[in-house]
Every structure is written in structure tokens, then in C-alpha cells.
N, C-alpha and C positions, 0 to 999 in steps of 0.2 A: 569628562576629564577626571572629576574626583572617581567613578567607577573605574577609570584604566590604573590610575594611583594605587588604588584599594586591589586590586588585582594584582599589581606587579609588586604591590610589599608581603601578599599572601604568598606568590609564588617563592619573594625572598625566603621568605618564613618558613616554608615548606622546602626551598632548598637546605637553609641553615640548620634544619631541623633534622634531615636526610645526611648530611654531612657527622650531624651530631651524635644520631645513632649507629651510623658506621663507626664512628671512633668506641663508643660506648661497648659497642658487638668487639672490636676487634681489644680493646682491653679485655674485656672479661676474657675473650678468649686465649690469650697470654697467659692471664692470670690463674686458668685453670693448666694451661698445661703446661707454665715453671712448675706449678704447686705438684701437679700428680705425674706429670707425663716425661717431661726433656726440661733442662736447664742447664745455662753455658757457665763454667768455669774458667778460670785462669790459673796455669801452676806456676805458683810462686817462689818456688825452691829446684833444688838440686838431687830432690833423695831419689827422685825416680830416674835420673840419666842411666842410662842413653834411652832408655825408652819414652822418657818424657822428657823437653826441653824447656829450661827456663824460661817461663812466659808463651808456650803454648796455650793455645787456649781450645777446648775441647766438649762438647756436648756429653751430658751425661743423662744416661738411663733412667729413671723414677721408678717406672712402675714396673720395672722386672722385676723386681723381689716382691712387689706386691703394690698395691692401693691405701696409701694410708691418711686418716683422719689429720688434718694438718693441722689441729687446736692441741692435738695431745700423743701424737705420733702411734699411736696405737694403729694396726693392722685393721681395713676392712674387709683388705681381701688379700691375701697371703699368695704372692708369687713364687717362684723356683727359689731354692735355697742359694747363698752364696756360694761359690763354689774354690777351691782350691786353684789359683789362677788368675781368675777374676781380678780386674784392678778398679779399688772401689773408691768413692769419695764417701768420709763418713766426720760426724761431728769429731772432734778431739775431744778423748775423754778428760782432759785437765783443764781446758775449757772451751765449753759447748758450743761458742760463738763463733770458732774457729771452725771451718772446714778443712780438712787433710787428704791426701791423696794416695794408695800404698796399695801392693799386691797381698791378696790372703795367700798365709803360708800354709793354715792348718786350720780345720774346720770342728764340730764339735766331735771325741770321741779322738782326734789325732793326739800321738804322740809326740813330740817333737824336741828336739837337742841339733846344738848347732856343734860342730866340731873341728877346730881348724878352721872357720870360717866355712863350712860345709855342712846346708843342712839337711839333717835327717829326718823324712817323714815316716813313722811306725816302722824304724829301724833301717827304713833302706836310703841310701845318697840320692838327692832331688836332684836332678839334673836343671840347672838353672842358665840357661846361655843369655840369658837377658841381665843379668849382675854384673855389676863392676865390684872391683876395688880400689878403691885411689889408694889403699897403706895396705901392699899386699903382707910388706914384711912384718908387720905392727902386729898383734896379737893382744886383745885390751880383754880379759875374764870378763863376763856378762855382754860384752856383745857377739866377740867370736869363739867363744865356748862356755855354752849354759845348759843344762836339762839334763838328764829328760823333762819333761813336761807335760800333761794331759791336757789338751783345749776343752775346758766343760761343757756343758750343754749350755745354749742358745749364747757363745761365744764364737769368738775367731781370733786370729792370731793373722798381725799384717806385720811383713815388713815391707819397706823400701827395696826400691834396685838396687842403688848405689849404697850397698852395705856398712861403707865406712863411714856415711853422711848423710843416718836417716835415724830421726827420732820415730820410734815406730813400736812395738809392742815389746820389744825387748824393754825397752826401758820403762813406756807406763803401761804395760799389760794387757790382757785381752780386752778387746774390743765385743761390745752390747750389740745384737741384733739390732738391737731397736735405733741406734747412731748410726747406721748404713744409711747415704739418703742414696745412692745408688751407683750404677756399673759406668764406669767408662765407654763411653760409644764408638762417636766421631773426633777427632781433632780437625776440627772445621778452620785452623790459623796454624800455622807450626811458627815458632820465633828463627826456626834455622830454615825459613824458607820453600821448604821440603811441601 
């Protein structure tokens, strides 16, 4: 009797213990791939409408820009460059606690001036069919006409879609390589349904 006792708390044991390292495998495994690989987001705001919807929530890309050391953000392994288009999530640079959400306008080496609300990349009109304006007739100096401007090296330049309701590099500046944490992927939730 004490030998069937002794047996059926070893097998507990060894069930409990199988359970325990399932759980243990499938954290680590989470925890490596928010850190390097895919991590979900929520947009909070308005400045990406209509391409983004308040409260969408959406997967975002890690390691296509690259693999990076998550103690000190430094690059281990450097993926494809950002690209003109791209819509990134990246630290805010006014404070880094903040995540933000915005399309790169200009990359390093681009010229850039917005004119009339129309902006120009190394002189020629972007064609942007993803933009709104909610105040078409408003015209405010330094949002809808600034520059020219040169994007420096290992910088970018993001604005927002929704041009009249997007705090974005017009107002605090180019954007650091190193504050990209990565590309928008999936929208795995839309808030309108979709």
C-alpha cells in the first residue's frame, strides 16, 4: 500500500513537474520573441487615420531592421534599412517611455519641404493617397510649409497620415536609427471591425 502511495505522488511529481516545464519553455519562448522577433501593439491616437484606426491593434516586425542587444539597443546584426514608406513604431524622442506610430517621409541624404500642405521629396511632389486633412483650408507655417531640409545620416523623418493631427518630426525632429523598434506587419484586431 505505502509502495502504490509512493508511486502515485512520484507520478504526481513528475506530472507537476512536466506541466511546470511546459510553462517555463513557453515563457522563455514569448520572451525571446517580443524581445527580438514580433510584439503587439495598440494605436492610441488619430494621426495615422484612415490608415490606422483608433484602437487597432497590430503586430509589429523586430528584427527586420535587424537583431538587436536588448540591455543597450545596439545592433548585432543589422537588417535592411528603413525605407521611405514604411510605417514604423519607434521610441518618442521627447520621451523614450513612449512608443509612437508614423510613416517615414525621408531617409538619410533626402531633401525634403512641404509646400501647401504638399510634400516634396528631392524636389519632386510625393504622391501620398493615404493622407488626410481634417483643416484643408488652414494653413499653420512649420507644419504645412517648412524646408527645404536635408535628413542627415543614420536619421529619418516620419510623419503621420493625418497631417493636421500628428505630432511627428515636423515638430520634434529627426528621428535616431537606434529608436526604430520596428515595421508594422499585421493588424491582427481593427477597432472598425474590418
Amino acid at each position: 500500500m505505502n509502495e502504490e502511495l509512493s508511486l502515485l505522488q512520484r507520478l504526481r511529481q513528475n506530472v507537476i513537474w512536466e506541466y511546470a516545464e511546459a510553462l517555463l519553455w513557453a515563457v522563455a519562448l514569448a520572451l525571446i520573441l517580443t524581445t527580438f522577433v514580433v510584439q503587439a501593439f495598440k494605436i492610441p491616437s488619430g494621426s495615422m487615420l484612415e490608415t490606422l484606426q483608433i484602437g487597432d491593434h497590430l503586430l509589429v516586425n523586430k528584427f527586420i531592421y535587424g537583431l538587436r542587444n536588448p540591455f543597450n539597443d545596439d545592433y548585432l546584426i543589422r537588417g535592411r534599412e528603413p525605407q521611405v514608406g514604411d510605417i514604423i513604431v519607434f521610441r518618442y524622442p521627447k520621451d523614450r517611455s513612449l512608443d509612437y506610430i508614423k510613416r517615414i517621409a525621408g531617409v538619410p541624404g533626402d531633401t525634403l519641404e512641404m509646400r501647401n500642405k504638399v510634400l516634396y521629396r528631392n524636389g519632386v511632389a510625393v504622391q501620398e493617397p493615404y493622407t488626410q486633412h481634417s483643416q484643408p483650408l488652414i494653413m499653420i507655417p512649420g507644419r504645412d510649409n517648412w524646408g527645404p531640409i536635408t535628413v542627415p545620416e543614420d536619421k529619418f523623418f516620419a510623419l503621420g497620415d493625418n497631417r493636421d493631427d500628428s505630432s511627428d518630426s515636423r515638430f520634434w525632429g529627426f528621428l535616431d536609427r537606434k529608436d526604430i523598434r520596428g515595421l508594422a506587419w499585421r493588424i491582427y484586431w481593427s477597432a472598425d471591425g474590418l
